[in-house]
C-alpha positions as CSV (number, residue, x, y, z in Angstrom):
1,X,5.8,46.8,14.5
2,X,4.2,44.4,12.3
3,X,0.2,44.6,12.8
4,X,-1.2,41.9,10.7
5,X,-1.9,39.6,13.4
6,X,-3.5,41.6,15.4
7,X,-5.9,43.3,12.5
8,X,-6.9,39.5,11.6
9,X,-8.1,38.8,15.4
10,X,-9.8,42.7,15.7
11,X,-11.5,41.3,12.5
12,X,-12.6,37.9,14.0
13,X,-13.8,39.8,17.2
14,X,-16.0,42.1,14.9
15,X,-17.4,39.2,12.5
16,X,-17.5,36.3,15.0
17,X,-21.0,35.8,17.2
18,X,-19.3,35.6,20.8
19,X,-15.9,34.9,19.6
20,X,-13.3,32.8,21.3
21,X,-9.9,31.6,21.2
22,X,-10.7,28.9,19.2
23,X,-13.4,30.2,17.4
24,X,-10.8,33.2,16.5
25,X,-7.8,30.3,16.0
26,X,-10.2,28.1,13.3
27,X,-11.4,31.4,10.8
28,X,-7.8,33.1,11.0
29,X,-5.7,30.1,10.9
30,X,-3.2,31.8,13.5
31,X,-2.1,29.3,16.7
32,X,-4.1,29.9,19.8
33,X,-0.8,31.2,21.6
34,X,-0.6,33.9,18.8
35,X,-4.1,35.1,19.1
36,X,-3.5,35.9,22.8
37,X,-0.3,37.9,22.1
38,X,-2.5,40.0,19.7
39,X,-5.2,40.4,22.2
40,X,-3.1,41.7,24.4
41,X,-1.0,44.0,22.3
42,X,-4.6,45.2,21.2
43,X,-5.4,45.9,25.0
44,X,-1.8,47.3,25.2
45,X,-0.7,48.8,22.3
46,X,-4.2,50.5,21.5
47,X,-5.9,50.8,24.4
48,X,-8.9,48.5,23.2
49,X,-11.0,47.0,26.2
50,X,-11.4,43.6,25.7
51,X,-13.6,41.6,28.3
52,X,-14.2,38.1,28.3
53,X,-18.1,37.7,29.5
54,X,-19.2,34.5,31.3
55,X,-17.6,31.3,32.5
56,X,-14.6,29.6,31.1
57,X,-16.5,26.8,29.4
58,X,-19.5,29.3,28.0
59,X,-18.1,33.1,28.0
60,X,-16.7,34.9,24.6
61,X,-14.4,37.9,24.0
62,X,-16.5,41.4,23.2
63,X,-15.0,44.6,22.8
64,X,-16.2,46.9,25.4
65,X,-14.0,50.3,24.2
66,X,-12.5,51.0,20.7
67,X,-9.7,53.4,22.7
68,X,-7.5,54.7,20.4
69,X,-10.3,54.2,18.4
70,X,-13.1,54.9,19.9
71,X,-15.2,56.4,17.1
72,X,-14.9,53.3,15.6
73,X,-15.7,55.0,12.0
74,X,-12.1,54.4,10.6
75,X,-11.2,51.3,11.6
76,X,-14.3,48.6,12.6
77,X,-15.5,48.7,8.9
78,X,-12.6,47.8,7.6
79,X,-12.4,45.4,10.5
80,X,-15.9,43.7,9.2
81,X,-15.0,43.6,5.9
82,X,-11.5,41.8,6.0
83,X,-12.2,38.2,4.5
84,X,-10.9,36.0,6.9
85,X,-11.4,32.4,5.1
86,X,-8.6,34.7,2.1
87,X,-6.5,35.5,5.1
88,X,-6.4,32.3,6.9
89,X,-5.2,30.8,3.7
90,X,-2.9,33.1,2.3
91,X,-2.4,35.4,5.1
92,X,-3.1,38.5,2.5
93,X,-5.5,40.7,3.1
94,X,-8.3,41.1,1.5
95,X,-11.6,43.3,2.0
96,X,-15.1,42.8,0.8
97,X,-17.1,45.8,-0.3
98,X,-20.2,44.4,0.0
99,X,-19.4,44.0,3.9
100,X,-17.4,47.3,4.0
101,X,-21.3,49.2,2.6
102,X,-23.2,46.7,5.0
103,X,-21.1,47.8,8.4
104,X,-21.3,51.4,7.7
105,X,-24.6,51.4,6.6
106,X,-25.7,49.4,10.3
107,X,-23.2,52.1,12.0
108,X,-25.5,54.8,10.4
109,X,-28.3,53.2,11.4
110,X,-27.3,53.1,15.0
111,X,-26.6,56.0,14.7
112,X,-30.2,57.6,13.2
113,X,-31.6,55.2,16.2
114,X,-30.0,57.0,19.1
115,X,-30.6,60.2,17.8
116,X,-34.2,59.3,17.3
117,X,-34.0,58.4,21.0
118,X,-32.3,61.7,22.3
119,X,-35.6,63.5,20.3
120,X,-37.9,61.0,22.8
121,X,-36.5,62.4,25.8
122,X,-34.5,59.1,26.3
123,X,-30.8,59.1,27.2
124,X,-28.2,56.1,26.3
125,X,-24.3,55.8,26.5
126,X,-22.6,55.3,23.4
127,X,-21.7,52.1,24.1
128,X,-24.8,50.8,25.9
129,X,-26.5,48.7,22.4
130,X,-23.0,47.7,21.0
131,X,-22.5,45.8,24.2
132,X,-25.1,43.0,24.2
133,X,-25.0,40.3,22.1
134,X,-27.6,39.8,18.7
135,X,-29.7,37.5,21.1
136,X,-30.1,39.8,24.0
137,X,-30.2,43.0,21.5
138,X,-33.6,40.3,19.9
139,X,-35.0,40.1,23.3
140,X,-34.7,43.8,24.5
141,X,-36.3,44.4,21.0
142,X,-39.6,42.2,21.8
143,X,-39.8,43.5,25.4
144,X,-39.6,46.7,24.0
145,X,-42.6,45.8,21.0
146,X,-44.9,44.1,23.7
147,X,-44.5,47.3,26.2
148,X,-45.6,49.3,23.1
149,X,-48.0,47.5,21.8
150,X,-49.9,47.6,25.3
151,X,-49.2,51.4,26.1
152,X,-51.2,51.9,22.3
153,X,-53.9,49.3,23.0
154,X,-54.8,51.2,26.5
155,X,-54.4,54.5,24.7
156,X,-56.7,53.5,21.9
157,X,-59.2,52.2,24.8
């Protein structure tokens, strides 16, 4: 079985910001009915969980299990790296080292984090910070600065 279309939408649902059909249709150049053939041979083939989160008009694909995959180390770098403006032109493709170093280096960052977090007493799911989007992940991030900021103020007191 030929995989190329589906490794071209895994890529756009790595790279994209709350990817969509469309969205997934205009960076690969592949036609909206063949982007949902290769969402669902990812979902079938692979066992990858693939949600789509909101409402029709506002909601976007995420990636909620890697399955076969589910370490993610082999295959989501080379997912993030795959140029997609070389592939939706030539459909060849074509990876990008620079993006390959930047997606493992964020993977062992993530990873140094919830380690750091298991040392704190904390416990989190591997899957609980890939799930929410940049913005939400921003937000969590401030709460989580302002909560800080106060427990140290009232400590210093």
């Amino acid at each position: 079985m030929d995989m190329d279309y589906e490794m071209a939408v895994l890529a756009a649902l790595v790279q994209l910001d709350r990817p969509t059909c469309p969205k997934i249709t205009e960076e690969t150049g592949i036609s909206a009915q063949r982007v949902n053939i290769a969402l669902k041979h990812l979902k079938d083939l692979l066992d990858i969980v693939i949600y789509w989160h909101g409402t029709n008009k506002t909601g976007y694909y995420q990636i909620e299990s890697w399955g076969t995959f589910e370490s993610r180390k082999s295959i989501k770098p080379k997912a993030y790296a795959l140029n997609l403006q070389v592939y939706k032109t030539m459909e060849v493709f074509e990876y990008e080292p620079a993006r390959f170093k930047k997606c493992y280096a964020n993977e062992v960052k993530l990873h140094n984090y919830r380690h750091s977090l298991k040392l704190e007493g904390f416990t989190i799911s591997t899957s609980q910070s890939s799930t929410h989007s940049p913005q939400e992940r921003a937000e969590r991030r401030t709460a989580l600065k302002e909560k800080y900021t106060k427990l140290q103020q009232s400590a210093d007191r």
